[in-house]
Residue, then its C-alpha position, 0 to 999 in steps of 0.5 A: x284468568x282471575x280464577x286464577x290469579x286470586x289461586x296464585x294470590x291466595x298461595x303466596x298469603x298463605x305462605x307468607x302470612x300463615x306459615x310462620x318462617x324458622x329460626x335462622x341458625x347455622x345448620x340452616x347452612x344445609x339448605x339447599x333452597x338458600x343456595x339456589x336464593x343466593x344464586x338467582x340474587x348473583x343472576x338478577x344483579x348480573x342481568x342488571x349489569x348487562x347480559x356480558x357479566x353473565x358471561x364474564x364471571x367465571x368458574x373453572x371456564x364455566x360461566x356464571x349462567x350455567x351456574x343459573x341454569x344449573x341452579x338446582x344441582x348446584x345448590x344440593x351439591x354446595x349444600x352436601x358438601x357444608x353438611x359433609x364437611x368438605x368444602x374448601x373455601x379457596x383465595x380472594x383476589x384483590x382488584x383496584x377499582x375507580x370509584x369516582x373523583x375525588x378533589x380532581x383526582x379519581x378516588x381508588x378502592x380495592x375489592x375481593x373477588x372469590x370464586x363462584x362456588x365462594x361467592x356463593x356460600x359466602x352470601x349464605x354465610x352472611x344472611x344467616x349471620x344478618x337474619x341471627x343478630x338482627x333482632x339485637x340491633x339498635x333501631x338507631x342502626x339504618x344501613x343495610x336494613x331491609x325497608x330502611x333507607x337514608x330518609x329515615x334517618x333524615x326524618x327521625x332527626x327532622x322529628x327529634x328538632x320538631x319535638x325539641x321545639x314543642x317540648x321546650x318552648x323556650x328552645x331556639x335551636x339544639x346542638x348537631x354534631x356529625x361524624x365520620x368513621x375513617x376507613x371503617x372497613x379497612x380498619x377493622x382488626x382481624x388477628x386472634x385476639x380481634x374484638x370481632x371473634x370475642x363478639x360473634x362468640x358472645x353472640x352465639x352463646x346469647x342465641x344459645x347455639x354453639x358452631x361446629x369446628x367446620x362451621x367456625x372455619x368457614x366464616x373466620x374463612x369468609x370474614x379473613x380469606x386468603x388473598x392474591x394481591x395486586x403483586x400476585x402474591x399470597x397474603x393473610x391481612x390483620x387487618x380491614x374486612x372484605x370490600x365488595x363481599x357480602x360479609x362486608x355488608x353484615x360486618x358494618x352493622x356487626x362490629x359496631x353493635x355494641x356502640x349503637x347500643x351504648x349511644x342510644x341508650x342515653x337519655x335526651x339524646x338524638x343518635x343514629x349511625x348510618x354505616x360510616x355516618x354518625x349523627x348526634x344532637x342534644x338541646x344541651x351543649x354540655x350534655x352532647x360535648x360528654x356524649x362527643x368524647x365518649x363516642x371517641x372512645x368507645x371508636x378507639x376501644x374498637x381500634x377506630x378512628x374519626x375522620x377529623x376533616x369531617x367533623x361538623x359541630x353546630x348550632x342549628x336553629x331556624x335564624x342560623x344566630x352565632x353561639x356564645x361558645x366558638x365551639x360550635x358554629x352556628x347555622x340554619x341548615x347543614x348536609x348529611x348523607x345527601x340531604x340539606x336539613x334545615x333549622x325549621x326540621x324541614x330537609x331537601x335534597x343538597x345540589x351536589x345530587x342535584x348536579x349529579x341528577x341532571x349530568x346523567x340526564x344531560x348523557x341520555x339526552x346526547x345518546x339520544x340525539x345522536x341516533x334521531x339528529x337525522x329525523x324531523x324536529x318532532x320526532x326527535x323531541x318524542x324520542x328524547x322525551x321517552x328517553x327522558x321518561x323512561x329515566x324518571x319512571x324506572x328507578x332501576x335506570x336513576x343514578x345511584x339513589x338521586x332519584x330517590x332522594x328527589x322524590x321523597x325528600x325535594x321540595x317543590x321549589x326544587x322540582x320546579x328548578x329540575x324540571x325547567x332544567x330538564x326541558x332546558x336541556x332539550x330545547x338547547x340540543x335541538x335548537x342549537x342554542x343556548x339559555x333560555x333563547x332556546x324555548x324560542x324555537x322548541x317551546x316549552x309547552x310543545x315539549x311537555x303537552x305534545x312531545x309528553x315530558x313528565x314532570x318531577x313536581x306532578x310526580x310527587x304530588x301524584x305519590x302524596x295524593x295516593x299515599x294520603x288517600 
């Protein structure tokens, strides 16, 4: 058996190690390896849905599982019809989705739904895309990265304050601003004289590689799709790129490219765009106020516009002292993209996650509980509790990327509060009582040394010591 894993171990080094991987180009478009990629990724976020969506996402009556199983005659088939020419790529279909509250009300979005066989190619498209142009992306770009997330933001910015201190002993604090792209992809314009289309040109012709006429049509095709609408009727839109398509994803670090580049080019100042997220600081107010009129035109040059109401300018330092220009409002800490930064560069997780954290704990304790209310106490403390576990251990299972955020950017104090939370809530549901009277009846240490709840805190400190080590 380890014979055998060092043979399997040393296959995959010599594969992605000593093979060097090819060029990403459009006649890549032929691969039939790429197809059957894209499909095993349709499969894996299915299965992770629930087993229905493999069965729910259909095609002409076959399902998305036959797809899988089928994968391999699948992709030569989709692979001979792009190298032929033949492939038609059909009508989106619009659906209104909830997505949350928002101000008491529940927030709706419109998505596109292709096909199958125009999910799949569309994907292709994309990663082909993706793989051509990131090399020319600003490193000041964060979403849709693979390997970056909204921590590195938060820590590029939390070393920029740091540094600014350093270099300036002087300095107190420096001058943030954040801002928001509103409706960044429903805004986008798609007619013929469309910034997008003179862009992807400038970059083929860069890269030295020239579309075929079949090959142009196929991503105008992906990027602007016929559509069913809500009313059921046929539409071709000017304007606002594909929600919940995998071109989405590549056109939101596309078509701001060149802003990225611009911004970031400045000297002294601190940029970073996280898809609709803007974040700018400068130790000189001035400075940052040109550099704030500038990003505002080069988003209208784009045929883009700020969401005003979100707009934050401070002044943030250690002290959170009142400036001098009404301006800019002064402040110790101020949230971004989910995080509380403070003036001293150190950064939390905001309560909004905190609250959200702890809700999705709260409904997986009362399923729980409602299928062990039978059992005795110690029992039904141990299932709740692995429940629980199971929960903090698998991140797949964490709401969103809560669980994420807490582990790599919440301070012990936090954890603590989360963990006496957690705990709490457990006590409260078997007790029948509630405040901390409940640890009365349900200890707090029986629940963590023989019922095993884990703790956040201990978690993270086991994380630091092994990466230190």
């Amino acid at each position: 058996m380890i014979f055998r894993n060092c043979i399997l171990f040393l296959k995959q080094w010599l594969k992605h190690v000593l093979i060097k991987p090819q060029a990403a180009s459009l006649n890549n478009l032929h691969d039939p390896k790429r197809y059957e990629h894209q499909i095993q990724k349709m499969m894996t976020i299915a299965k992770n849905k629930g087993l229905r969506n493999l069965l729910r996402q259909q095609y002409q009556g076959v399902p998305l599982l036959s797809f899988g199983i089928h994968q391999n005659k699948v992709a030569r088939i989709l692979a001979h019809t792009l190298r032929e020419g033949t492939f038609l790529f059909g009508a989106a279909r619009q659906r209104l989705i909830i997505t949350g509250a928002k101000k008491g009300a529940p927030k709706q979005r419109i998505i596109y739904e292709f096909s199958l066989p125009d999910k799949i190619v569309s994907g292709v498209v994309a990663q082909l895309l993706t793989e051509m142009v990131e090399p020319l992306y600003s490193p000041h770009t964060y979403a849709f990265r693979c390997g970056v997330s909204t921590k590195h933001v938060i820590t590029a910015f939390a070393n920029y304050l740091k540094k600014s201190y350093t270099d300036n002993p002087g300095c107190k604090g420096i001058y943030v601003i954040r801002a928001d792209i509103s409706n960044y992809s429903e805004q986008i314009y798609l007619g013929k004289n469309s910034l997008l289309w003179t862009e992807l040109h400038k970059i083929f012709a860069a890269l030295n590689t020239q579309p075929t006429a079949f090959q142009w049509n196929l991503i105008q095709n992906c990027i602007r799709p016929q559509t069913i609408n809500l009313e059921h009727r046929l539409q071709s839109s000017l304007r606002g790129i594909p929600t919940g398509t995998a071109m989405n994803v590549f056109l939101c670090n596309f078509y701001t490219m060149m802003l990225d580049s611009k911004i970031s080019a400045l000297d002294g100042v601190f940029y970073a765009r996280y898809c609709d997220d803007i974040l700018l600081a400068h130790t000189n107010p001035q400075r940052l106020k040109q550099i704030n009129i500038l990003l505002s035109e080069l988003l209208t040059g784009l045929g883009l516009d700020r969401k005003q109401d979100k707009d934050l300018f401070c002044y943030l330092s250690m002290a959170g002292n009142a400036n001098m220009d009404p301006f800019w409002q002064g402040s110790n800490k101020f949230l971004h993209l989910g995080y509380r930064i403070s003036g001293d560069g150190q950064f939390a997780v905001s309560k909004l996650q905190q609250r959200s954290f702890l809700r999705d704990i709260q409904k997986r304790i009362d399923n729980c509980y409602r299928g062990v209310k039978h059992q005795p106490l110690a029992d039904q403390g141990k299932v709740i509790c692995a429940a629980i576990n199971r929960a903090i251990e698998d991140r797949a299972l964490a709401k969103s990327q809560t669980l994420n955020l807490l582990r790599d950017g919440a301070d012990e104090g936090q954890l603590k509060h989360l963990d006496y939370a957690i705990a709490l809530r457990i006590a409260e549901i078997l007790s029948r009582q509630k405040g901390p009277r409940a640890f009365r009846s349900v200890p707090y240490k029986t629940i963590r040394k023989e019922w095993g709840l884990l703790s956040l805190l201990q978690l993270k400190l086991k994380k630091f010591k092994h990466e230190t080590v």
